[in-house]
C-alpha positions in Angstrom: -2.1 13.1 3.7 -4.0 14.7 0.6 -3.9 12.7 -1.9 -5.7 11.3 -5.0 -6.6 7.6 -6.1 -6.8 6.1 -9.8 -9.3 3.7 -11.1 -6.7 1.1 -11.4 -6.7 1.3 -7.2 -10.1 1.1 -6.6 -10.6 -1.7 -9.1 -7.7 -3.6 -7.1 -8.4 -3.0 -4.3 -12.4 -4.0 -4.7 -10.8 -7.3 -6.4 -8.6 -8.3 -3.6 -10.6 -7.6 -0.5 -8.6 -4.2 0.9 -11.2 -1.6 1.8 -10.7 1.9 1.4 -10.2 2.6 5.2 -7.5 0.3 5.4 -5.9 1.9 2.3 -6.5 5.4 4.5 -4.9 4.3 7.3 -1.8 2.7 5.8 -1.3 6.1 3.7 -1.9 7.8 7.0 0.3 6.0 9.5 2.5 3.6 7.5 4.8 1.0 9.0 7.2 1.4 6.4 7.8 3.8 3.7 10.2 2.3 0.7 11.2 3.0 -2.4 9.4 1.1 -5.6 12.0 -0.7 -7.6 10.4 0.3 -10.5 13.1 3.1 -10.7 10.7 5.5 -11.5 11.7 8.8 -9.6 8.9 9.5 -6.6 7.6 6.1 -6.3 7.0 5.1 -2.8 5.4 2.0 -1.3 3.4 2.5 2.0 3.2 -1.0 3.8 1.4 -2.4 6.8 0.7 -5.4 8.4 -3.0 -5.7 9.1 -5.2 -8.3 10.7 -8.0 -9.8 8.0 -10.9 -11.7 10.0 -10.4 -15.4 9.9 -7.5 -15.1 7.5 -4.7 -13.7 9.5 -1.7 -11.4 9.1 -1.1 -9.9 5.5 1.6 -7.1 4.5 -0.9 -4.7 2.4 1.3 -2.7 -0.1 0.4 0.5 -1.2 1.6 2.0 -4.3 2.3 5.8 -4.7 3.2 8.0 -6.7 4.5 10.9 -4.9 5.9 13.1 -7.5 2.6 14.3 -8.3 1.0 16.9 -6.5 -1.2 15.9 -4.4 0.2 12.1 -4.9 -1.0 9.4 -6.9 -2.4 5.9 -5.4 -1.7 3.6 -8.0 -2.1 0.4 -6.9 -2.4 -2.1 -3.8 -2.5 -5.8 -2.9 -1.9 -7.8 0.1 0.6 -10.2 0.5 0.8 -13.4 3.5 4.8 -13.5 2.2 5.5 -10.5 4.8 9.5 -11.3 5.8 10.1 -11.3 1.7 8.8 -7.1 1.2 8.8 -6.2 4.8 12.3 -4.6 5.8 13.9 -5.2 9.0 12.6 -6.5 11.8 8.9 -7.6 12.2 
């Protein structure tokens, strides 16, 4: 996927301790693909569930905003609450 990523994303993601390459590879081979409950029309969240070193098992969510051509990476964070975001079966 082409796509573009905002300041806000970097700055997040730096912050919370998601690299880039993990940001690639969820936006290139997602788990899930759901809509953002933001309402706002061509919001999508790409979501994984990826292995951090000594940590353990986190849902990364990444926001997109695919209405724009090429999309938009908005935002991402991790979560360790996977079942609550994470639909269906895990």
């Amino acid at each position: 996927m082409i796509y573009v990523m905002s300041n806000h994303v970097l700055e997040r993601a730096q912050e919370r301790g998601i690299s880039l390459l993990t940001i690639d590879a969820i936006l290139e081979n997602p788990h899930q693909i759901i809509a953002d409950e933001s309402g706002e029309t061509g919001q999508q969240v790409y979501q994984s569930i990826v292995s951090f070193e000594e940590k353990g098992d986190y849902l990364v969510r990444v926001f997109v905003n695919t209405a724009k051509a090429p999309p938009v990476v908005k935002s991402a964070y991790k979560t360790s609450k996977i079942s609550k975001y994470y639909e269906g079966e895990i």
